[in-house]
C-alpha positions as a Python dict, from the first residue, in 0.01 Angstrom:
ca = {
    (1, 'X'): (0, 0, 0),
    (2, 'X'): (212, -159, -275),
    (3, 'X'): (153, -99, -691),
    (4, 'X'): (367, -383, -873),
    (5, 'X'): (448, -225, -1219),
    (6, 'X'): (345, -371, -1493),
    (7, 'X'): (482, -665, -1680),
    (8, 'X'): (683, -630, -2027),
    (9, 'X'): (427, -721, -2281),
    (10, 'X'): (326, -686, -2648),
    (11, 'X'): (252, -374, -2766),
    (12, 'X'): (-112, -475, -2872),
    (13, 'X'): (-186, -597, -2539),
    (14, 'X'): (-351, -460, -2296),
    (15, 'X'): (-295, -415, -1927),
    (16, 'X'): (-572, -515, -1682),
    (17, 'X'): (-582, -445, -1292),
    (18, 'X'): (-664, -660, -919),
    (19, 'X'): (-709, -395, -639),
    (20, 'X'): (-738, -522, -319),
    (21, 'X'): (-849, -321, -51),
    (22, 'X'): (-911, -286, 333),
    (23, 'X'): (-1261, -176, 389),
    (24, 'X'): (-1429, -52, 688),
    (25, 'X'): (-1746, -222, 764),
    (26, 'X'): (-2060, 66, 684),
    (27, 'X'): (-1801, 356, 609),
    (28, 'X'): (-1942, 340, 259),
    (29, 'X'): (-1827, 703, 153),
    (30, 'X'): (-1468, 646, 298),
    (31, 'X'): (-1476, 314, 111),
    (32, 'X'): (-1579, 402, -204),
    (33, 'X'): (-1303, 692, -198),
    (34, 'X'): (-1026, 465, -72),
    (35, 'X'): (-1174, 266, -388),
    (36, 'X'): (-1149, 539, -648),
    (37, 'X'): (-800, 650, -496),
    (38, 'X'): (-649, 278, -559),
    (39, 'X'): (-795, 266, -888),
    (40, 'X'): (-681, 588, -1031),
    (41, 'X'): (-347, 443, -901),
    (42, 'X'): (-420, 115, -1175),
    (43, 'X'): (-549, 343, -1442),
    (44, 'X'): (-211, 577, -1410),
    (45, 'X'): (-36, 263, -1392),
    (46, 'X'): (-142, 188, -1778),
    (47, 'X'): (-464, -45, -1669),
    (48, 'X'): (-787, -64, -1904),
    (49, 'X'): (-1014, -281, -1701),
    (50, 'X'): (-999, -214, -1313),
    (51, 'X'): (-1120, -458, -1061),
    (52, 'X'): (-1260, -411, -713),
    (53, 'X'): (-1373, -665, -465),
    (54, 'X'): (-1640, -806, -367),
    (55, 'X'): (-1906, -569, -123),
    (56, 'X'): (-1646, -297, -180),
    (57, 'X'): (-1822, -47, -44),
    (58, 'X'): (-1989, -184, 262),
    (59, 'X'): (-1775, -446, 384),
    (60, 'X'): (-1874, -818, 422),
    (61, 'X'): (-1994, -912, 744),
    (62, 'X'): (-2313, -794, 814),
    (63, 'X'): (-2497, -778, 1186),
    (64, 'X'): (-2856, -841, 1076),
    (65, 'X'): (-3085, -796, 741),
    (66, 'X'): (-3155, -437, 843),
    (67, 'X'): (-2785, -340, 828),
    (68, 'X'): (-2777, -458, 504),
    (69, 'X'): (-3067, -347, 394),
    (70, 'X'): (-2975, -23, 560),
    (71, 'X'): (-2670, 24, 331),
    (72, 'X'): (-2722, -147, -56),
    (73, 'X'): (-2797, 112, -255),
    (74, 'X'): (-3003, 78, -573),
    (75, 'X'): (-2821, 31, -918),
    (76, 'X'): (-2688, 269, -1100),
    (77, 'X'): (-2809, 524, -935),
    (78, 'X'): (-2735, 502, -611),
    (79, 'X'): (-2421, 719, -456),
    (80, 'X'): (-2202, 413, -515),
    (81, 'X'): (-2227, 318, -829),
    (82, 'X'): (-2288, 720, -953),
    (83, 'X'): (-1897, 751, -831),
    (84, 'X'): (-1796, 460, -980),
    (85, 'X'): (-1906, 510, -1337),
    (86, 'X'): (-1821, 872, -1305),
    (87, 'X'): (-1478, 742, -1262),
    (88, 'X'): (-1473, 489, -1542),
    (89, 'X'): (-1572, 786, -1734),
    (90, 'X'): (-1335, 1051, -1637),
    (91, 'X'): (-1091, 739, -1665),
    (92, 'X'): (-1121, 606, -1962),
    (93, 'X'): (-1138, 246, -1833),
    (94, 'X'): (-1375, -46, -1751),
    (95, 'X'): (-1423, -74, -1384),
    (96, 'X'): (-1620, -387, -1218),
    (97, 'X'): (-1706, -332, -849),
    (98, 'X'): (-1881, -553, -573),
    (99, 'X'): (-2161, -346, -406),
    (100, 'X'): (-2477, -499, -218),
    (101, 'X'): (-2765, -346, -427),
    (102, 'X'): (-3137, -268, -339),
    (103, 'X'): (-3371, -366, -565),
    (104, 'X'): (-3752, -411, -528),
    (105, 'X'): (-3740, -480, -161),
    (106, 'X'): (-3469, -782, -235),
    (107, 'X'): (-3112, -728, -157),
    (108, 'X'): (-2852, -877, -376),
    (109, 'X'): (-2417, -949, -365),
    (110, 'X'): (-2416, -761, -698),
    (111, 'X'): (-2135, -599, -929),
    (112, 'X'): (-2176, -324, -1140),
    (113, 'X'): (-2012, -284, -1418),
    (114, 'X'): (-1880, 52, -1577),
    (115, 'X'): (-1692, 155, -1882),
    (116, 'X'): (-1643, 544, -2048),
    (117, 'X'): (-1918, 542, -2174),
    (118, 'X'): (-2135, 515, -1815),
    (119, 'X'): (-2303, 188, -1651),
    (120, 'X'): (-2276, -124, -1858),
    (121, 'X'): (-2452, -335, -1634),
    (122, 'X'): (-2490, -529, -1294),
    (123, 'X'): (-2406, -915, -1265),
    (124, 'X'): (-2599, -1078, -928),
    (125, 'X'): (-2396, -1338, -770),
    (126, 'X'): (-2541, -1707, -857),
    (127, 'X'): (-2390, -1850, -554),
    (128, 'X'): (-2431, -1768, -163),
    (129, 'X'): (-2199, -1798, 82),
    (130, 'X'): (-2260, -1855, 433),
    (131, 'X'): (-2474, -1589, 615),
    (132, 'X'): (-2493, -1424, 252),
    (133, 'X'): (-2819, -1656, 260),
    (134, 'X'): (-2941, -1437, 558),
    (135, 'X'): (-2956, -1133, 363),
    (136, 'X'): (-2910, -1183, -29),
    (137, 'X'): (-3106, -1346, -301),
    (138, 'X'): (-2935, -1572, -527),
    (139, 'X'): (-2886, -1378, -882),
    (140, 'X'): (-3122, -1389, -1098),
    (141, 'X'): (-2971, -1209, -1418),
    (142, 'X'): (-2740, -1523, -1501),
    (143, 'X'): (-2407, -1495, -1693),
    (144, 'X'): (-2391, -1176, -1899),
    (145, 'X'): (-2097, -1139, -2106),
    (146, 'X'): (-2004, -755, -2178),
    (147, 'X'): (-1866, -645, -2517),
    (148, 'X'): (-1621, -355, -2505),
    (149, 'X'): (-1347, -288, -2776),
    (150, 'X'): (-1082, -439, -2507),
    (151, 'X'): (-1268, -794, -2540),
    (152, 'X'): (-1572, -973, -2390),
    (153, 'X'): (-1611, -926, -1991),
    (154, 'X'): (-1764, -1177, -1797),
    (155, 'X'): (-1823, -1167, -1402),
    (156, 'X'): (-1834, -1406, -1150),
    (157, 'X'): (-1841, -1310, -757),
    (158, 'X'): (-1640, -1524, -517),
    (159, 'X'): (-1791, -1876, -413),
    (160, 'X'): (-1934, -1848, -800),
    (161, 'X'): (-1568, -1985, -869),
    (162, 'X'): (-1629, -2312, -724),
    (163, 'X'): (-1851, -2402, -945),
    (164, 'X'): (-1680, -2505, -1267),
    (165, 'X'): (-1970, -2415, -1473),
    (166, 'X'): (-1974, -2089, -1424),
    (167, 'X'): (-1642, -1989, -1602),
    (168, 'X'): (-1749, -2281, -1901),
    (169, 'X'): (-2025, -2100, -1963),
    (170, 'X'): (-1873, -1763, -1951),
    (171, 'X'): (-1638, -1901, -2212),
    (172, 'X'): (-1892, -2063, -2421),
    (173, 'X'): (-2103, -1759, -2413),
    (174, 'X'): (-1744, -1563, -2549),
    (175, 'X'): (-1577, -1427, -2248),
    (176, 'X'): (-1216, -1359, -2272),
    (177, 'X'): (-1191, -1214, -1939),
    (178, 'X'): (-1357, -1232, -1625),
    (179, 'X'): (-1353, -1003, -1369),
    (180, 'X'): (-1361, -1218, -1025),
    (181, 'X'): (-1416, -962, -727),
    (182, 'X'): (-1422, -1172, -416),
    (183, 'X'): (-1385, -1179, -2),
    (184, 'X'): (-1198, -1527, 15),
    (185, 'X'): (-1191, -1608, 353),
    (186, 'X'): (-937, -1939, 481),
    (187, 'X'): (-1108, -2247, 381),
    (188, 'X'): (-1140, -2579, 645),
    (189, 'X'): (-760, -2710, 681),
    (190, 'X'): (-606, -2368, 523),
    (191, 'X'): (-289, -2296, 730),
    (192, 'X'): (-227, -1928, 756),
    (193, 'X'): (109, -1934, 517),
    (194, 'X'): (-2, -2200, 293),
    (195, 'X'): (-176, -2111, -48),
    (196, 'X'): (-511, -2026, -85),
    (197, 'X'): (-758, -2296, -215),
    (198, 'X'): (-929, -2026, -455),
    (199, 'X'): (-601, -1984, -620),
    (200, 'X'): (-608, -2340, -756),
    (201, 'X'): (-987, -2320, -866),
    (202, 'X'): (-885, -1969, -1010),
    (203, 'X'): (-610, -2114, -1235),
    (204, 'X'): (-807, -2461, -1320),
    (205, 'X'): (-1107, -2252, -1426),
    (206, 'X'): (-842, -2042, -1649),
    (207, 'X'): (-639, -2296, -1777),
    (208, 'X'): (-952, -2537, -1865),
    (209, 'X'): (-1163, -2244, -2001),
    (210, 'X'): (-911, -2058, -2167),
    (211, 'X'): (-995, -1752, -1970),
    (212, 'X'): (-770, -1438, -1801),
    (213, 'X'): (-935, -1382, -1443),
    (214, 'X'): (-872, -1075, -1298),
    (215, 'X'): (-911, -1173, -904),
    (216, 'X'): (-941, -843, -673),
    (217, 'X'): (-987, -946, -304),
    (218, 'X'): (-957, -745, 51),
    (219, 'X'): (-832, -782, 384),
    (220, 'X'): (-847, -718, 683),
    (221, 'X'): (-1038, -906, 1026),
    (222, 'X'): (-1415, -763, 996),
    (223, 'X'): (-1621, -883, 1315),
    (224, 'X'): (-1402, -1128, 1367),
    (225, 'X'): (-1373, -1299, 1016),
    (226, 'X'): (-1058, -1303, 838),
    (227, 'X'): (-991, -1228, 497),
    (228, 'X'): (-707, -1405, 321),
    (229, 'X'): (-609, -1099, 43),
    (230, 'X'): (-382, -1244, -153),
    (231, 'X'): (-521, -1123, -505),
    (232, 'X'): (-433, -1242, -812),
    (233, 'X'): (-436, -1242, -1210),
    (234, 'X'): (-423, -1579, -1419),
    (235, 'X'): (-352, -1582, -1820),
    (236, 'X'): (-565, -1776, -2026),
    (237, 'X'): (-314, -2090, -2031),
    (238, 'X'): (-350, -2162, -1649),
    (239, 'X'): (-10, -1938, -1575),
    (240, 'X'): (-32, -1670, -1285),
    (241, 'X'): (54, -1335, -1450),
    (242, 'X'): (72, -1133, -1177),
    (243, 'X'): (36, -1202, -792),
    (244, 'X'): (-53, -1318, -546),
    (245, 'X'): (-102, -986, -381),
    (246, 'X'): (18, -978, 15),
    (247, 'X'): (-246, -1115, 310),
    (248, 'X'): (-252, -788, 470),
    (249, 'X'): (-181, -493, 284),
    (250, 'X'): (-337, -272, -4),
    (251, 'X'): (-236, -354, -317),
    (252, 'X'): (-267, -314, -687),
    (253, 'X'): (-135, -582, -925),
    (254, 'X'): (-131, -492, -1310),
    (255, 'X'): (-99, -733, -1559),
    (256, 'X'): (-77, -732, -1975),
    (257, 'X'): (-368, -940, -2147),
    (258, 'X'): (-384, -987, -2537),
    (259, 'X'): (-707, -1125, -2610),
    (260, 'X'): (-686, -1226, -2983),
    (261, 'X'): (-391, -1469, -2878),
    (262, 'X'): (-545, -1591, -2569),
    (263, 'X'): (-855, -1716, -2813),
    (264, 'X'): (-573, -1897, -3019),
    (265, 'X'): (-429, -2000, -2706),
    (266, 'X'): (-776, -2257, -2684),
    (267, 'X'): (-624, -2463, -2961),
    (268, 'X'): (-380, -2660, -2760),
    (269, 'X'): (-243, -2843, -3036),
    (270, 'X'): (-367, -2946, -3398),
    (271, 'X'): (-577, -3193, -3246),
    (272, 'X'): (-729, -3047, -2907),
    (273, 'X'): (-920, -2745, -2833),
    (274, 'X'): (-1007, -2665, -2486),
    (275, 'X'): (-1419, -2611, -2568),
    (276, 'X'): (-1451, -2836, -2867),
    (277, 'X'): (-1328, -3113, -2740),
    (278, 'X'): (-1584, -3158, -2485),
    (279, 'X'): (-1838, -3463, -2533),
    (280, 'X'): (-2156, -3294, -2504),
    (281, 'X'): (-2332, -3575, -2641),
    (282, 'X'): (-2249, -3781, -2288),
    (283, 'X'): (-2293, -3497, -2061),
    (284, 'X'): (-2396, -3170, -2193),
    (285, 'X'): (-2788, -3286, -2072),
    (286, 'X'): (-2693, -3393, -1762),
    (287, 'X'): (-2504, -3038, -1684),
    (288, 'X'): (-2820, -2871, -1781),
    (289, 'X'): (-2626, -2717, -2075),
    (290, 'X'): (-2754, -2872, -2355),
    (291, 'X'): (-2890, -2589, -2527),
    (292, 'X'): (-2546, -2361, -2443),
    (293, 'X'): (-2383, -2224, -2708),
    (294, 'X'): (-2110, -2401, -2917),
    (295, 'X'): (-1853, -2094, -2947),
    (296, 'X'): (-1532, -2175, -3064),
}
């Protein structure tokens, strides 16, 4: 496992944090301490806002419904997510983790979110992936957006990223940073050294949106599916800040984020501004967005 150190930056940033991890599939205690291990590692590192991946504690690749079922937990207080905010609270820090949660009889690719003051809040993943239709429900709790004295959190899971609305309506609903825990796994035509697909839809979403997207993925082969790793942190202009993180080893990547001038950072000149500019009178009611709102 490798910690990069983190970047020179302004003194009123702050520094946020990718872990990626190498979960065993249904070793849910030893993942979840692996987990808090790794992230006290960010949060001694300077880091304010901790990310995990995607089904952090389970794993990913699920034999049949009843495994899954057998091993979400209910949020927050299930065993997972009690550790989790008991860290962000020990910590000091913001911690967003993927966990398959239990609720009502439906099972959802969820992320909980955590800050010192306890459980913020869960974000359900819009999009499903693959076999994540055999077991999950799409989310039903849309696109919160989480306001904590480091800025205004937003979530996405994974395949939520290749949808370009997701991140443009994090950012019109006021994100500054989203928190992207994922499982990328190589996409059709992906060669095993070249880059990742989800790193160019990670910076377009940034660059377009204005956003800093805190990427935390895992490796590993799991039942024969392989994980790409490969984490990484984008600034708000498009620019990768820190990363990409190795294809098959534990890392941590830390990276400085000042919010107030990524919002100016949206004006890209005296004439164009990344969400004004947008023409919602030809397409905002086609996107299903015309009653979003206008943030600045």
């Amino acid at each position: 496992m490798q910690v990069s150190p983190p970047p020179d930056a302004a003194a009123s940033a702050i520094h946020v944090a990718s872990v990626q991890t190498a979960p065993v599939m249904g070793d849910v205690a030893a993942n979840v301490a692996r987990s808090i291990e790794l992230a006290e590692q960010a949060a001694a590192q300077g880091a304010r806002l901790v990310v995990l991946p995607e089904l952090a504690n389970t794993g990913y690749m699920f034999a049949s419904r009843q495994e899954a079922h057998a091993l979400a937990e209910s949020v927050p207080d299930g065993p997972s997510s009690r550790a989790w905010i008991a860290l962000a609270q020990r910590l000091g820090i913001y911690l967003v983790a993927g966990i398959a949660e239990r609720s009502g009889g439906k099972l959802y690719n969820a992320a909980i979110i955590a800050g010192p003051d306890g459980y913020l809040g869960t974000y359900r993943k819009l999009h499903l992936w693959g076999d994540e239709n055999l077991f999950f429900e799409p989310g039903d709790l849309g696109l919160p957006v989480f306001h904590t004295e480091l800025g205004r959190i937003g979530v996405a899971i994974c395949y939520d990223g290749w949808f370009p609305e997701v991140y443009r309506l994090l950012a019109l609903r006021g994100a500054d940073i989203v928190a992207v825990p994922t499982n990328w796994v190589p996409m059709p035509g992906q060669t095993p050294d070249g880059p990742a697909m989800a790193h160019a839809l990670a910076i377009a979403g940034a660059h377009s949106n204005g956003l800093t997207l805190v990427c935390a993925d895992r490796v590993g082969v799991e039942r024969g599916q392989p994980f790409v790793g490969r984490s990484l942190i984008v600034g708000s202009q498009g620019w990768t800040s820190a990363g990409p993180a190795s294809h098959d080893r534990e890392e941590v990547l830390l990276a400085p984020v000042d919010v107030m001038a990524s919002r100016r950072a949206r004006q890209l000149n005296d004439f164009n501004h990344v969400l004004r500019d947008r023409r919602r009178d030809l397409y905002d009611e086609l996107l299903g967005a015309a009653d979003a709102p206008r943030q600045r």
